[in-house]
VOMARLUM-540470 format. One record per residue (C-alpha): x, y, z; chain. Coordinates in steps of 0.001 Angstrom, whole numbers, plus 500000, padded with zeros to 6 digits. Layout:
BEGIN
px: X py: Y pz: Z chaine: A
...
***
This chain:
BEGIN
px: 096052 py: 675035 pz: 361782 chaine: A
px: 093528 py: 678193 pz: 362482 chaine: A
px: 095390 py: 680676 pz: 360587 chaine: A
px: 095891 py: 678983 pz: 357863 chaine: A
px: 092482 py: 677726 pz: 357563 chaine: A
px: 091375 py: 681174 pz: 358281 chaine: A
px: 093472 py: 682204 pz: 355066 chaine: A
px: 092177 py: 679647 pz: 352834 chaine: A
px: 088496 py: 680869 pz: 353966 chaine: A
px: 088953 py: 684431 pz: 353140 chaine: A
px: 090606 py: 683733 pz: 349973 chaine: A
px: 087544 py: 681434 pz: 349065 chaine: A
px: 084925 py: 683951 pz: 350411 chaine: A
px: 087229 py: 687164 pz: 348691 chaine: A
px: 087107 py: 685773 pz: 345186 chaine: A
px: 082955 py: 685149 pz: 345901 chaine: A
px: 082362 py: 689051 pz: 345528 chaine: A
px: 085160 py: 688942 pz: 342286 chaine: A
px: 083618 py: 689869 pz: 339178 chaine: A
px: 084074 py: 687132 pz: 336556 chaine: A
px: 083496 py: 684436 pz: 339837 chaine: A
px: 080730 py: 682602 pz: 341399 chaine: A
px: 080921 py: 681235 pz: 337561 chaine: A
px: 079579 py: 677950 pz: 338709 chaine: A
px: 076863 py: 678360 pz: 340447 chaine: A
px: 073308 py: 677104 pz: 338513 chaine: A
px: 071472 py: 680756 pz: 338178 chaine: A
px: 071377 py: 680737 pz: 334532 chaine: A
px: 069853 py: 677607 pz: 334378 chaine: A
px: 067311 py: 678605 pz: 337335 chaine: A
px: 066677 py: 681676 pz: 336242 chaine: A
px: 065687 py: 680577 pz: 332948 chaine: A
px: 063337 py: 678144 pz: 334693 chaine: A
px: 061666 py: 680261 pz: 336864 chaine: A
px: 060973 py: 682223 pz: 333801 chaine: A
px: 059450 py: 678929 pz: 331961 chaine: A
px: 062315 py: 678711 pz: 329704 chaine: A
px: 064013 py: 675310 pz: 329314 chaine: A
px: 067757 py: 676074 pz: 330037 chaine: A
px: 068904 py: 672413 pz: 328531 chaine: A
px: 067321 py: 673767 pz: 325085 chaine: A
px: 069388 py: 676682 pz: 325135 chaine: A
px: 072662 py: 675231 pz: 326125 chaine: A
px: 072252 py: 672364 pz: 323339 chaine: A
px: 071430 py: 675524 pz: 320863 chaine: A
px: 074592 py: 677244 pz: 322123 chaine: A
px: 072451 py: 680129 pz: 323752 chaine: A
px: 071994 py: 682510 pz: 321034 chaine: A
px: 070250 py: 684765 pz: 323542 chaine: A
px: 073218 py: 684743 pz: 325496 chaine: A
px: 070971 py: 683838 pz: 328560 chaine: A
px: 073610 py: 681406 pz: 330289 chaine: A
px: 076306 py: 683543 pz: 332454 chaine: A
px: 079918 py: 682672 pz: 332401 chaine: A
px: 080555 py: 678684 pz: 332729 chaine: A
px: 076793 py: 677679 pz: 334510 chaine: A
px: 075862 py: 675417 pz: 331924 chaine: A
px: 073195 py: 673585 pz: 332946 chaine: A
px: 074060 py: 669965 pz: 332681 chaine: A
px: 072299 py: 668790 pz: 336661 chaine: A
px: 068786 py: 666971 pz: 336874 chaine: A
px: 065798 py: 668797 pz: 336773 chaine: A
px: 065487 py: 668634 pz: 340662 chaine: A
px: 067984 py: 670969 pz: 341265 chaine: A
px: 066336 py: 674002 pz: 339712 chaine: A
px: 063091 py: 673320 pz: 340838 chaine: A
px: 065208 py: 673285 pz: 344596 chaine: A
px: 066924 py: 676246 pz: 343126 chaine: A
px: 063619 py: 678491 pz: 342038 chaine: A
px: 063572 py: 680757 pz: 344517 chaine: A
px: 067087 py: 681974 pz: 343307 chaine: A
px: 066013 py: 682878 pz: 339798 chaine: A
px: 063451 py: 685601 pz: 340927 chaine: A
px: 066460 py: 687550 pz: 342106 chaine: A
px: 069594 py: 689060 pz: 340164 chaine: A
px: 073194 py: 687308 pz: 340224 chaine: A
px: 074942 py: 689678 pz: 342282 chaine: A
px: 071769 py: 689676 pz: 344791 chaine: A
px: 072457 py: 685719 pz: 345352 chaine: A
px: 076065 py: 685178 pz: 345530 chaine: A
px: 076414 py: 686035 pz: 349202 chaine: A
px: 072815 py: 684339 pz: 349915 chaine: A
px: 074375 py: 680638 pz: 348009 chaine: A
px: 078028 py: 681265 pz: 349705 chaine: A
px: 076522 py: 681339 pz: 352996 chaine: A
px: 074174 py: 678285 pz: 352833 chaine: A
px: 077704 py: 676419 pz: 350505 chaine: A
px: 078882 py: 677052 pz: 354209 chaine: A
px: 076335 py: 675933 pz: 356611 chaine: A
px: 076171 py: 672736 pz: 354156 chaine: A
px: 079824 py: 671970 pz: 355527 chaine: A
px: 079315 py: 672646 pz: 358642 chaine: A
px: 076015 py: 670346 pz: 358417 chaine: A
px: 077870 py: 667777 pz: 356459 chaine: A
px: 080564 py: 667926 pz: 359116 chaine: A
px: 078068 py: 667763 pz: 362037 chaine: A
px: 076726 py: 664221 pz: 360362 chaine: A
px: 079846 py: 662577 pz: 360170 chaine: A
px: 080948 py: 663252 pz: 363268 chaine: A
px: 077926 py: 661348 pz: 364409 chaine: A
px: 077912 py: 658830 pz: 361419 chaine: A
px: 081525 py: 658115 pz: 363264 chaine: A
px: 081730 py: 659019 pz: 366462 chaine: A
px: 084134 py: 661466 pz: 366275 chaine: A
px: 085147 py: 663639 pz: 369190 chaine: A
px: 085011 py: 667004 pz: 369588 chaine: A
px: 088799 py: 667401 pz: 368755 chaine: A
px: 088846 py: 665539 pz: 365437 chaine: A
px: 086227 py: 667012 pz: 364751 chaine: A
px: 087336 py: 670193 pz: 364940 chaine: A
px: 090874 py: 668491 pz: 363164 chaine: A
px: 088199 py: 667397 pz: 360050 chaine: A
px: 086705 py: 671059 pz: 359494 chaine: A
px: 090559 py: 672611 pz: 359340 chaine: A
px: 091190 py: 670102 pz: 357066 chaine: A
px: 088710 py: 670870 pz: 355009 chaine: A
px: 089261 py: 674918 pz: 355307 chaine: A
px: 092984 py: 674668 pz: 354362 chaine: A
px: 092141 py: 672325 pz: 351174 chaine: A
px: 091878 py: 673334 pz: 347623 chaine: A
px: 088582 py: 671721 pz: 346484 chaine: A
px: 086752 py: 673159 pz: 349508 chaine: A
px: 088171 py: 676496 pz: 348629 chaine: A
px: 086851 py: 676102 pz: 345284 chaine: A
px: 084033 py: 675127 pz: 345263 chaine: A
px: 083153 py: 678422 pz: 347633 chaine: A
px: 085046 py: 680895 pz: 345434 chaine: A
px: 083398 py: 679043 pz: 342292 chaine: A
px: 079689 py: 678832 pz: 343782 chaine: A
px: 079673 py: 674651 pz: 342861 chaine: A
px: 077260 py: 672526 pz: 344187 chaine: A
px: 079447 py: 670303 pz: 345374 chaine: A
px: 079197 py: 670884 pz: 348444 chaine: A
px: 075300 py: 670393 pz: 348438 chaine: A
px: 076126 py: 666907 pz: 347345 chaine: A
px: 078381 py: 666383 pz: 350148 chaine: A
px: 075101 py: 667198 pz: 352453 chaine: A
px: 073304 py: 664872 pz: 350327 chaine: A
px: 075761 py: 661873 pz: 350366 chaine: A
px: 076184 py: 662314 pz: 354109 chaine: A
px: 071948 py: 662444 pz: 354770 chaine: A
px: 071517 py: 659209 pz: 353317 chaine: A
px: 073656 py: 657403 pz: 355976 chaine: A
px: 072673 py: 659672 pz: 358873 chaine: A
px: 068776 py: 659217 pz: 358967 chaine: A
px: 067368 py: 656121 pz: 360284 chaine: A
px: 064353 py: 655594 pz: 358097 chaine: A
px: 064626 py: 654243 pz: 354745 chaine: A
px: 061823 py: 656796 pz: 353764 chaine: A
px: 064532 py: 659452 pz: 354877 chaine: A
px: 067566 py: 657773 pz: 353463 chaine: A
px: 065610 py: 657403 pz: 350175 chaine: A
px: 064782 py: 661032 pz: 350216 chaine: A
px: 068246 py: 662014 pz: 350201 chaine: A
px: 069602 py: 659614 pz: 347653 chaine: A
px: 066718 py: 660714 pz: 345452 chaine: A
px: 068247 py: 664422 pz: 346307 chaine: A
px: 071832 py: 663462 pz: 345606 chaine: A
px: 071065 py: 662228 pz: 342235 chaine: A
px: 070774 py: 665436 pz: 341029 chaine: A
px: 074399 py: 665407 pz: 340407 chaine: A
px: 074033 py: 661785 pz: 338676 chaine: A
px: 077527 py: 661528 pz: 337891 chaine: A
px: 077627 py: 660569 pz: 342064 chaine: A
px: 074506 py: 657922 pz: 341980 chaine: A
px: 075581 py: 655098 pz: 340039 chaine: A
px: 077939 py: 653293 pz: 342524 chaine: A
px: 075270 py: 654468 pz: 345785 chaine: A
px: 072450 py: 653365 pz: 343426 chaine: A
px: 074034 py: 649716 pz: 342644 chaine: A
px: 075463 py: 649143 pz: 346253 chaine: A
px: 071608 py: 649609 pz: 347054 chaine: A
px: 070437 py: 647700 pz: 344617 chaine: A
px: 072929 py: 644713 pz: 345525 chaine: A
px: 071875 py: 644746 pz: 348933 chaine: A
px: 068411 py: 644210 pz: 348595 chaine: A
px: 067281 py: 647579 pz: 349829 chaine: A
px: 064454 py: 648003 pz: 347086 chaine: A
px: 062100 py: 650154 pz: 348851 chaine: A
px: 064772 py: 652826 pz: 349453 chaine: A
px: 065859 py: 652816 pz: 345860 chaine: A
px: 061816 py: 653184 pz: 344706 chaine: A
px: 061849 py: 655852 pz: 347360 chaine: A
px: 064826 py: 657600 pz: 345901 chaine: A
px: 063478 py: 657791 pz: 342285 chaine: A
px: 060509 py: 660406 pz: 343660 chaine: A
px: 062659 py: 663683 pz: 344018 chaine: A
px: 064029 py: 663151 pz: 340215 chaine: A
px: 060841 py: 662722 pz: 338553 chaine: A
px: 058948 py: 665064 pz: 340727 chaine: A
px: 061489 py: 667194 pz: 339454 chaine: A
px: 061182 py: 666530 pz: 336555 chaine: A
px: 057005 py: 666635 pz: 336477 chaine: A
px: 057520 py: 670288 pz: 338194 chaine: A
px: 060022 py: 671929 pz: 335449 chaine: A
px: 057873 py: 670031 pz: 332368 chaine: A
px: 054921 py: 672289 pz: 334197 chaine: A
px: 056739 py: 675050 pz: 333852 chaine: A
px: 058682 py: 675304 pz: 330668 chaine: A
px: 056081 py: 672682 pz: 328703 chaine: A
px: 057384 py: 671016 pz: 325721 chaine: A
px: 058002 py: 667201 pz: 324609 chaine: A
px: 058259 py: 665316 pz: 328715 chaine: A
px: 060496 py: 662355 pz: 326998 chaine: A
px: 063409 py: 665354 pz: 325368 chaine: A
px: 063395 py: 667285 pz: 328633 chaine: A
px: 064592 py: 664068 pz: 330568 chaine: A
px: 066939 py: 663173 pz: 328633 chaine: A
px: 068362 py: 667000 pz: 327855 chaine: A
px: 070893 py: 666667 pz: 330758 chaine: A
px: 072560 py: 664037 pz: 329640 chaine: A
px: 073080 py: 665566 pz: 326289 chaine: A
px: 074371 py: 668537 pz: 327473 chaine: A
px: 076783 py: 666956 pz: 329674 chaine: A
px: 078021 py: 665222 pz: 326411 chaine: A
px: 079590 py: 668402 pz: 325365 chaine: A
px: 079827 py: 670431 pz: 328451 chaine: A
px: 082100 py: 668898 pz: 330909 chaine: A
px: 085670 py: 669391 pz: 331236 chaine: A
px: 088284 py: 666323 pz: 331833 chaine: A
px: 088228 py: 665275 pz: 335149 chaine: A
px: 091009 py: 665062 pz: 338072 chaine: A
px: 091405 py: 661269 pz: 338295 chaine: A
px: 088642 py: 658899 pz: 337323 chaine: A
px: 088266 py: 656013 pz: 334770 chaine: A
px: 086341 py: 657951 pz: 332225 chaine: A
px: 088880 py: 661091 pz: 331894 chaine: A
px: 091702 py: 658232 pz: 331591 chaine: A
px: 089654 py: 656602 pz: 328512 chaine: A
px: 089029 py: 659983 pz: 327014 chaine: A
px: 092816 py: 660488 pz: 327466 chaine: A
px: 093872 py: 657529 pz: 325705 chaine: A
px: 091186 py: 656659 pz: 322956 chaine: A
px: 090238 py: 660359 pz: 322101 chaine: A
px: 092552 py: 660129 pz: 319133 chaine: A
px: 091906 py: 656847 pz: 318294 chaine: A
px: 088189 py: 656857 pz: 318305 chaine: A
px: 085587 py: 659871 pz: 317790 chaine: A
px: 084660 py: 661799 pz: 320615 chaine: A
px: 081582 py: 660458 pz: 320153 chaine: A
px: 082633 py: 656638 pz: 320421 chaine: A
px: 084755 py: 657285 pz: 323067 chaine: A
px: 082331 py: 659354 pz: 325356 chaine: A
px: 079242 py: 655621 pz: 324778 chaine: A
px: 082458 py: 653575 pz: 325557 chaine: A
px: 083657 py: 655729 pz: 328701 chaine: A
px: 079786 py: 655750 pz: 330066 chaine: A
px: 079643 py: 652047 pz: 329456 chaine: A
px: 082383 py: 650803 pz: 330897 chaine: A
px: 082445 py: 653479 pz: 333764 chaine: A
px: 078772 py: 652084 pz: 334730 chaine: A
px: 080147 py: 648517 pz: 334402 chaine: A
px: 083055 py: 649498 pz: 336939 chaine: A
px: 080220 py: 650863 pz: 339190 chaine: A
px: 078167 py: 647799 pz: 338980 chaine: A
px: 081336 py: 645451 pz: 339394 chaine: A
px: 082302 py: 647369 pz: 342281 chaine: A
px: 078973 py: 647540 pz: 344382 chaine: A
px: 078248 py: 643949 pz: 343975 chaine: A
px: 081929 py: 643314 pz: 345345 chaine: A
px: 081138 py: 645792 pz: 348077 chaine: A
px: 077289 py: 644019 pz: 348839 chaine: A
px: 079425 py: 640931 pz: 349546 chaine: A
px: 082597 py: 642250 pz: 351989 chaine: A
px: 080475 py: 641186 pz: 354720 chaine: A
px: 083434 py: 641942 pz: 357019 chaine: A
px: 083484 py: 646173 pz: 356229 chaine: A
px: 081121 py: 647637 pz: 358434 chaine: A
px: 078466 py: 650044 pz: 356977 chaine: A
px: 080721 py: 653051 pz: 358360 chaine: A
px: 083678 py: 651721 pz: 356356 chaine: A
px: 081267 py: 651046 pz: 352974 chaine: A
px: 079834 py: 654568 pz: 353126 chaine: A
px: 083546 py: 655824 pz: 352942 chaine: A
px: 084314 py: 653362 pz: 349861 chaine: A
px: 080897 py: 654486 pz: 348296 chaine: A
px: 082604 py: 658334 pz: 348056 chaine: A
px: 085743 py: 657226 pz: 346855 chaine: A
px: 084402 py: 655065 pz: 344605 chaine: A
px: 081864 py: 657381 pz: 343714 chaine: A
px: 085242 py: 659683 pz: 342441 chaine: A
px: 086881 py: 657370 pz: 341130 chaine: A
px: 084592 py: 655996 pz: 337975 chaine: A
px: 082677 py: 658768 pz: 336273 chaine: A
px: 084479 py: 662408 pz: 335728 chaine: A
px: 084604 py: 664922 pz: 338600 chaine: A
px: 086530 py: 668165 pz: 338636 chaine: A
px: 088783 py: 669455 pz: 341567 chaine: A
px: 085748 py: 671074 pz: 343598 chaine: A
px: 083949 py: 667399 pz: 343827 chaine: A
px: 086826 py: 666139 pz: 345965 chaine: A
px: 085409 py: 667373 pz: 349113 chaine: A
px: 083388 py: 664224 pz: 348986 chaine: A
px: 087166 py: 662935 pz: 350591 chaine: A
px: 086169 py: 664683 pz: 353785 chaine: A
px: 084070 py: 660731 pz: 354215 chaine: A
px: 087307 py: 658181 pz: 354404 chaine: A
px: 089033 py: 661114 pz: 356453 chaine: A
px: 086441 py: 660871 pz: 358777 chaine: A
px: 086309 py: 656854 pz: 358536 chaine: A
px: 090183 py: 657333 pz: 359167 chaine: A
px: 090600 py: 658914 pz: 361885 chaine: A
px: 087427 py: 657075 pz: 363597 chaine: A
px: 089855 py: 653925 pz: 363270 chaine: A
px: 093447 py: 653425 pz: 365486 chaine: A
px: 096583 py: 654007 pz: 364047 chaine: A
px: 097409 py: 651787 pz: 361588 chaine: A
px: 099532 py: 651316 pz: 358086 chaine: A
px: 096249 py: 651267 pz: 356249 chaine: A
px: 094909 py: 654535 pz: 357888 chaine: A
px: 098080 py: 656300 pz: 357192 chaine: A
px: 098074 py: 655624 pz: 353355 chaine: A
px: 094629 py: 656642 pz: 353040 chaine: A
px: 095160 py: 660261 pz: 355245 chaine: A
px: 098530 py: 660484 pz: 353040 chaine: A
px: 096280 py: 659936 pz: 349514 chaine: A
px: 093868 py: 662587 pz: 351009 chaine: A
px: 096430 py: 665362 pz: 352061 chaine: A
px: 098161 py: 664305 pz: 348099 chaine: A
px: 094927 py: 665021 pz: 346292 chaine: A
px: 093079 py: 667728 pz: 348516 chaine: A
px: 096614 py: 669813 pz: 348896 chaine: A
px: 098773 py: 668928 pz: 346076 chaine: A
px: 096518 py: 670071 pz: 343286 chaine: A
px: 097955 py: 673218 pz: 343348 chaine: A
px: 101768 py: 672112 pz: 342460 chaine: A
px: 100805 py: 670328 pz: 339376 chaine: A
px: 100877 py: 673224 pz: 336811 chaine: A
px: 105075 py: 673184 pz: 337625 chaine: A
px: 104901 py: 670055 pz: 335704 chaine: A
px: 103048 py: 671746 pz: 332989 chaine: A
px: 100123 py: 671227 pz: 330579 chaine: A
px: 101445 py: 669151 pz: 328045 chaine: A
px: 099361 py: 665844 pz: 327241 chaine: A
px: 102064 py: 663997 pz: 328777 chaine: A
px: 102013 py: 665747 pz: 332262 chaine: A
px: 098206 py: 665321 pz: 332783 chaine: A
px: 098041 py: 662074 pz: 331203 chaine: A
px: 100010 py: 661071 pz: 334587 chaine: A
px: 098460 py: 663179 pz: 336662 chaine: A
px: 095374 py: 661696 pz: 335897 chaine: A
px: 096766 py: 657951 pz: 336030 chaine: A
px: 097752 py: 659240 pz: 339678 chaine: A
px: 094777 py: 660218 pz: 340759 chaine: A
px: 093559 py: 657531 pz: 339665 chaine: A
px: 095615 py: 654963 pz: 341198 chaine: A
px: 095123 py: 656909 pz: 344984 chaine: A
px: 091461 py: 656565 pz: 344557 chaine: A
px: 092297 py: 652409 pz: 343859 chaine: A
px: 094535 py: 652151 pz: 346847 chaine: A
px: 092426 py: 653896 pz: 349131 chaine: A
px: 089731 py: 651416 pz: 348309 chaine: A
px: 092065 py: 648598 pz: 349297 chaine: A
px: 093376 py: 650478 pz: 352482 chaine: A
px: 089966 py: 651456 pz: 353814 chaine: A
px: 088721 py: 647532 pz: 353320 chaine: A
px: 091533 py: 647159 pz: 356123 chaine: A
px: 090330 py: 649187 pz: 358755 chaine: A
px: 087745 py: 646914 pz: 360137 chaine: A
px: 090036 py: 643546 pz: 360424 chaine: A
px: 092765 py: 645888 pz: 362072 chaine: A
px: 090226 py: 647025 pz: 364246 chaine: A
px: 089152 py: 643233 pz: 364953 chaine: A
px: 092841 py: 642449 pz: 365792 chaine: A
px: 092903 py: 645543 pz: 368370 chaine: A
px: 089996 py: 643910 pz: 370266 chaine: A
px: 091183 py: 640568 pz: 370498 chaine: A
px: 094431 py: 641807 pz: 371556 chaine: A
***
């Protein structure tokens, strides 16, 4: 699996130095921070300036660009390579964590980060500049450190990509960890405090900006609940309509799920951080790059012995993380991603189900 992994990793880092690439990484938005303009403003006013490059509109929390700063006193081309090394060393990091999250050894280990390499959303969200993989880091912090102080830290980081928080937030919230979640709510409104110092203005419309921007600014997504409502009820309903509807009833699904999670006293807290990320895909939208998140139930899997339920879920993983590419054969008529979404969809579901197995098959293993 080196070569091909070694492939995948040059295409990623190749298309990096591409002109016309890197189009997701946040410099506009941090840029236009660091120079004490507010970057939501001039995405909502379709940047008459033209001060946003290519496709980084800035739709993230206010934490990120104040995390970000140091990136805006520098040109684009002078911070590509900087952001695709650390989008690396936050794999490798990310990796690192789970492998002690699960007590993996060194071989699946190794079997997790080839994995990874070989897969599409990994290789996008290098050649793209995403911060997906800063989430990952995030996501897998929480569960590594020991302290709720720490933990809280890092879900407060993670929310910077809220479309992630609301299942982690509720599964918290559910099981009665309330310090952690007061902890958590620090790195958002310091954030926010920090970039209302900088770029001024009305404090109550720059915390809300991100959300409106996102309103209008974000694509369908691969397989989740709220593309699938968009799908169906976009020509029924305004967008508007739909998009208060989707939110709703995607936070609803969150909430539903979490509480149902709080009480499967039976899944260890290994097992429910791998739910969490699959869940975490599965209700709000999320584009091909956020998929790395998967890199949690494979872990989880292949911590567990061989079983029917552990074979599904590594089968729904390899599905999703290498059969992205084929889909364009089947073309781009409504019909075609309609059911590619509704497939998705249903391999997020079933994974949820599978990975609820994986502790009572490991129960019957020991008693046996």
């Amino acid at each position: 699996m080196i070569p091909p992994a070694a492939i995948s990793f040059y295409i990623a880092l190749r298309n990096v130095f591409r002109e016309g690439r890197f189009q997701d990484f946040q410099w506009s938005g941090t840029n236009l921070t660091y120079h004490h303009i507010d970057p939501y403003h001039q995405a909502l006013i379709n940047d008459p300036n033209h001060y946003i490059m290519l496709t980084q509109v800035p739709n993230y929390l206010h934490e990120l660009y104040i995390l970000l700063l140091p990136f805006g006193a520098f040109s684009f081309l002078a911070t590509r390579p900087v952001w695709a090394a650390m989008l690396c060393l936050f794999a490798m990091l990310s990796i690192l964590m789970l492998r002690q999250i699960y007590n993996l050894d060194r071989s699946r280990t190794l079997l997790i980060t080839l994995l990874l390499l070989i897969s599409t959303p990994f290789r996008i969200a290098l050649a793209a500049g995403t911060e997906a993989l800063l989430e990952l880091l995030f996501f897998c912090l929480i569960f590594y450190c020991t302290t709720q102080f720490r933990s809280g830290i890092a879900a407060g980081l993670s929310y910077f990509k809220y479309s992630f928080s609301p299942v982690l937030f509720f599964y918290f919230f559910f099981t009665r960890r309330y310090k952690l979640l007061a902890i958590s709510l620090l790195p958002p409104l310091l954030g926010l405090l920090l970039m209302w110092l900088l770029v001024h203005g009305n404090l109550f419309i720059l915390a809300i900006e991100p959300f409106l921007v996102s309103r209008t600014n974000v694509a369908p997504g691969l397989g989740d609940l709220m593309s699938i409502l968009h799908l169906f009820l976009d020509n029924a309903l305004s967008v508007s309509k739909t998009g208060v509807l989707a939110y709703v009833l995607a936070m609803a699904a969150s909430a539903g799920y979490a509480f149902y999670l709080s009480r499967h006293r039976k899944l260890s807290p290994q097992r429910a951080t791998a739910a969490i990320a699959v869940a975490s895909l599965m209700f709000f939208t999320h584009l091909t790059h956020d998929y790395v998140l998967l890199i949690v139930p494979l872990a989880a899997s292949l911590a567990c012995p061989l079983s029917r339920a552990k074979v599904f879920v590594l089968s729904a993983i390899g599905v999703i993380w290498y059969g992205v590419k084929i889909m364009p054969i089947f073309g781009s008529s409504n019909a075609a991603l309609t059911a590619g979404t509704i497939i998705g969809f249903c391999l997020l579901a079933a994974m949820l189900v599978f990975l609820g197995r994986f502790d009572a098959q490991e129960l019957v293993n020991k008693t046996n």
